[in-house]
C-alpha positions as CSV (number, residue, x, y, z in Angstrom):
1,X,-3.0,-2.4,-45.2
2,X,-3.7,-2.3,-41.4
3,X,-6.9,-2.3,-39.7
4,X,-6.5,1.2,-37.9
5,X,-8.5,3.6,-38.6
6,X,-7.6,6.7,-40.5
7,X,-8.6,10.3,-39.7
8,X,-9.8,12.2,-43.4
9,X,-6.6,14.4,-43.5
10,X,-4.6,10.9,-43.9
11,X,-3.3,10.6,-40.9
12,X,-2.8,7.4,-38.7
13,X,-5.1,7.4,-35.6
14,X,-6.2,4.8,-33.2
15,X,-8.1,2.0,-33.5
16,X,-11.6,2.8,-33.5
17,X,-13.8,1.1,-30.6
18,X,-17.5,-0.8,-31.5
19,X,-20.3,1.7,-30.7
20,X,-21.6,1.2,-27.2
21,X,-18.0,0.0,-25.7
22,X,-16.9,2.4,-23.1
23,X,-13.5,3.4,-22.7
24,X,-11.3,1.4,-21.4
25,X,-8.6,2.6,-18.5
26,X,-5.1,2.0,-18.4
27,X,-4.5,-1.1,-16.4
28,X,-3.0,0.8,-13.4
29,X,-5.7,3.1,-13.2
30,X,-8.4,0.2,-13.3
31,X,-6.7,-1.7,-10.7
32,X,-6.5,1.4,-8.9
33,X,-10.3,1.4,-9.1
34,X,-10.7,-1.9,-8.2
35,X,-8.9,-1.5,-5.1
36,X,-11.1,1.9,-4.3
37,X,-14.1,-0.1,-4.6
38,X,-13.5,-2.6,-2.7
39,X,-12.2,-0.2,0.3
40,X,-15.0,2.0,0.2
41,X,-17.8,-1.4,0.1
42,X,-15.5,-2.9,3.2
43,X,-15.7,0.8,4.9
44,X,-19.9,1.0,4.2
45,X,-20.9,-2.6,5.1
46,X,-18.4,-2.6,8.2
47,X,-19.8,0.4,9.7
48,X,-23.6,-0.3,9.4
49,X,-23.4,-2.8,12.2
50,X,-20.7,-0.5,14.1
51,X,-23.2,2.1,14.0
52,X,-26.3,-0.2,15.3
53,X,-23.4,-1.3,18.0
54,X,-22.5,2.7,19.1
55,X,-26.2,3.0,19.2
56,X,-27.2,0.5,21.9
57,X,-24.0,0.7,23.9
58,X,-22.8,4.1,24.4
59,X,-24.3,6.0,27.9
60,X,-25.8,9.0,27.4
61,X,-23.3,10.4,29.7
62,X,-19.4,10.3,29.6
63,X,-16.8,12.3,31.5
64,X,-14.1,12.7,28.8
65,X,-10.4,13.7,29.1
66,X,-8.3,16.1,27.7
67,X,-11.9,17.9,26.4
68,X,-10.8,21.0,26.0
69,X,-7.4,19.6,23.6
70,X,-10.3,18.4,21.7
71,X,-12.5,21.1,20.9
72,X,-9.5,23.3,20.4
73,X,-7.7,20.7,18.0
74,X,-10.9,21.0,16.3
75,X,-11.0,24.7,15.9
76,X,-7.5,25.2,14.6
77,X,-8.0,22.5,12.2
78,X,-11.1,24.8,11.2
79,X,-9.5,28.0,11.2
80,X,-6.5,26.8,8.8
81,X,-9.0,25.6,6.5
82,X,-10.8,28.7,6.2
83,X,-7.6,30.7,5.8
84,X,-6.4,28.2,3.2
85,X,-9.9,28.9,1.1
86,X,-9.1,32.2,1.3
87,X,-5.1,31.6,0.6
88,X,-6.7,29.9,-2.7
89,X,-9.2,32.3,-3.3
90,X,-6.4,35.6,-3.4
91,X,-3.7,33.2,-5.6
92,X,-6.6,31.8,-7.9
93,X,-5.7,28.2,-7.2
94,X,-7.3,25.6,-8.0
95,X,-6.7,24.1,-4.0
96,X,-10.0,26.3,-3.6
97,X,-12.4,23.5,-4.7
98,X,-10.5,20.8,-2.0
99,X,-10.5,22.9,0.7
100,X,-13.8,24.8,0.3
101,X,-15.2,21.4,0.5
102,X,-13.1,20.5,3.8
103,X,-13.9,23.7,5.1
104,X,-17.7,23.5,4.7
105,X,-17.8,20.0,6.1
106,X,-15.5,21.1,9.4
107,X,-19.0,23.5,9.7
108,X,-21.1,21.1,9.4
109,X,-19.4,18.7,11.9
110,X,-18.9,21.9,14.6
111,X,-22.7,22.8,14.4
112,X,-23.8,19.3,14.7
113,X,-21.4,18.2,17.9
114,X,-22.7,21.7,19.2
115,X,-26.2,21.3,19.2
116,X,-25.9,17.6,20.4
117,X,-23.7,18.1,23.4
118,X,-25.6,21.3,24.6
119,X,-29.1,19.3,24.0
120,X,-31.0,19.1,27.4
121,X,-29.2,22.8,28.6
122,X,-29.9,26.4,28.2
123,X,-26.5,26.7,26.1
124,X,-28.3,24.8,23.4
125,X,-30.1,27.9,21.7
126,X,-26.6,29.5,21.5
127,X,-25.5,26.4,19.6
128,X,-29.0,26.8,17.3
129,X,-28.8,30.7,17.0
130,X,-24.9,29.9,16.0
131,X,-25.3,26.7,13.4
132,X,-28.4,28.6,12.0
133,X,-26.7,31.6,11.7
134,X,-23.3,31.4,11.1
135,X,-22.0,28.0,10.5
136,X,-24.5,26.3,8.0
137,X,-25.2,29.6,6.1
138,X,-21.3,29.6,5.6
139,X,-20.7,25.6,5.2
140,X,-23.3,26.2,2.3
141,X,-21.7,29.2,0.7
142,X,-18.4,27.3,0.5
143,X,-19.9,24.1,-1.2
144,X,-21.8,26.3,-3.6
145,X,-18.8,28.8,-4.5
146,X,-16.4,25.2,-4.6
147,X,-19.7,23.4,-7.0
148,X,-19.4,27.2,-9.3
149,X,-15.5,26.6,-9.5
150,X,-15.9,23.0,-10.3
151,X,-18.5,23.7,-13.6
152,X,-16.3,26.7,-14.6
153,X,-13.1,24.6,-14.6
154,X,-14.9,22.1,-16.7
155,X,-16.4,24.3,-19.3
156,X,-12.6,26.3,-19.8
157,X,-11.1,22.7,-20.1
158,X,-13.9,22.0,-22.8
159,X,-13.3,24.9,-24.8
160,X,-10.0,24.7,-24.3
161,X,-10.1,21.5,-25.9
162,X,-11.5,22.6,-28.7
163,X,-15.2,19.9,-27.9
164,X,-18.5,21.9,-29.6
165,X,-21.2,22.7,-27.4
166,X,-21.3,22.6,-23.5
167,X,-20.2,20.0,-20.9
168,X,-22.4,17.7,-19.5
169,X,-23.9,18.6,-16.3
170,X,-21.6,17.2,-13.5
171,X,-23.5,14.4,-12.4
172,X,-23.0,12.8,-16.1
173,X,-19.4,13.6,-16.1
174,X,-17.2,10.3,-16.2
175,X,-14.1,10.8,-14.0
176,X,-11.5,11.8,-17.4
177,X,-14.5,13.3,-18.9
178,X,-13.0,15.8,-21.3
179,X,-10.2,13.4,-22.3
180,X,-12.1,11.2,-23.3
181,X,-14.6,13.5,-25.1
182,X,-11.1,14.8,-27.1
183,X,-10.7,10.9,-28.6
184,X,-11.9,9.3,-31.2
185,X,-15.3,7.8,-30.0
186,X,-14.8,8.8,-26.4
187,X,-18.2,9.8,-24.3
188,X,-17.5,12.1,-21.4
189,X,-20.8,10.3,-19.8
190,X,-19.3,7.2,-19.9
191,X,-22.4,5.7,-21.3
192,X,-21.9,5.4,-25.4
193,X,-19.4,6.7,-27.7
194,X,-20.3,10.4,-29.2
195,X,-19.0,12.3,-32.3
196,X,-17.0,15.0,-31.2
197,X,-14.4,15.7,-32.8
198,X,-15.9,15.8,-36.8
199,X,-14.7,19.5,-37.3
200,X,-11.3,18.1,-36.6
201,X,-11.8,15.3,-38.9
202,X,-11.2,12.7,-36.9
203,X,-13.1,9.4,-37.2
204,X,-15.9,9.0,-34.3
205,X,-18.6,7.4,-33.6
206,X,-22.3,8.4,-32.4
C-alpha cells in the first residue's frame, strides 16, 4: 500500500501536503519568480538614488528638441489605447482589464506633465480645468471599470470551478488562486491550506 492519499470514492489522488505548507510552484515558474524579484528590487533600490540625483541636478529650464514629436508620440500612444478599451469593450475581451489599466495610467502621466510644464504660466489653469475635468475623472473610471472586470472574472472562474462560497477579496488572492483552491489542500490566500473541495469528496485539509 502507498502513501498517497485517496479521495472517498476510491480514487487515487495526490499526496496530501502537512497543514500550514503552502503550495509549492513548478520549478520553472519559481525560478521565474526568483528572477522577477530580484529585477524589480534592482529597479527600486537603483532608482532611489537616481531620483535624489534628477532632483539636485536637473535646471529648472531646458530647451528640448524634437518637442512637438514628443507630445504627439505621446497622444497617439493614448488615443490607441483608448480605442483598444473600447475594441475590448464591443468584443467582450478580456484585453479590457490590460489596457483599461494602460489607458488610465497614459491619463494620469498627460495630466501630471501638463500641469508641471505650464506651472509658473497662465496656461496652467487650462491644464487644472483639463486633469480635473477630463483626464483624472476618466483615468479613474477606467481603473474602476478594469478593478469590476477583474472581481467578476474571478467569481465566474470560481463558480465555474465548482469552489462553495465566494472568492477572497483581491488583495488575499495568491497569483493561481482558484487553481489552487480546486486541489486538494490548496488556499487561494496563500496563507494555510483550506477544505474546499469536501462535496467533491476529495481529501483536504483546514
Amino acid at each position: 500500500m502507498d502513501n498517497q492519499s485517496t479521495a472517498t470514492d476510491g480514487s487515487a489522488s495526490e499526496p496530501s501536503r502537512p497543514p500550514g505548507q503552502p503550495q509549492a510552484l513548478p520549478a520553472g515558474a519559481a525560478r521565474l519568480r526568483r528572477r522577477a524579484l530580484r529585477l524589480l528590487a534592482t529597479c527600486v533600490v537603483a532608482l532611489v538614488p537616481w531620483t535624489v540625483y534628477l532632483a539636485q541636478s536637473l535646471p529648472d529650464q531646458f530647451q528640448a528638441r524634437h518637442w512637438s514629436g514628443a507630445w504627439v508620440g505621446f497622444d497617439v500612444v493614448l488615443v490607441l489605447s483608448l480605442a483598444g478599451v473600447g475594441v475590448a469593450v464591443w468584443l467582450r475581451r478580456q484585453m479590457l482589464i490590460p489596457l483599461a489599466l494602460v489607458a488610465g495610467t497614459l491619463l494620469v502621466c498627460d495630466a501630471w506633465f501638463d500641469i508641471t510644464l505650464d506651472w509658473g504660466t497662465h496656461d496652467v489653469w487650462y491644464s487644472i480645468a483639463a486633469a480635473c475635468l477630463l483626464e483624472l475623472p476618466l483615468a479613474a473610471l477606467l481603473f474602476l471599470r478594469a478593478l469590476q472586470a477583474l472581481r467578476i472574472t474571478v467569481k465566474l472562474a470560481w463558480r465555474h470551478m465548482g469552489l462553495p462560497g465566494e472568492p477572497p477579496a483581491l488583495h488575499r488572492l495568491s497569483l493561481f488562486s482558484v487553481f489552487e483552491a480546486a486541489t486538494p489542500g490548496g488556499d487561494p490566500t496563500g496563507d494555510r491550506p483550506a477544505l474546499f473541495a469536501a462535496d467533491r469528496g476529495q481529501t483536504a485539509y483546514r
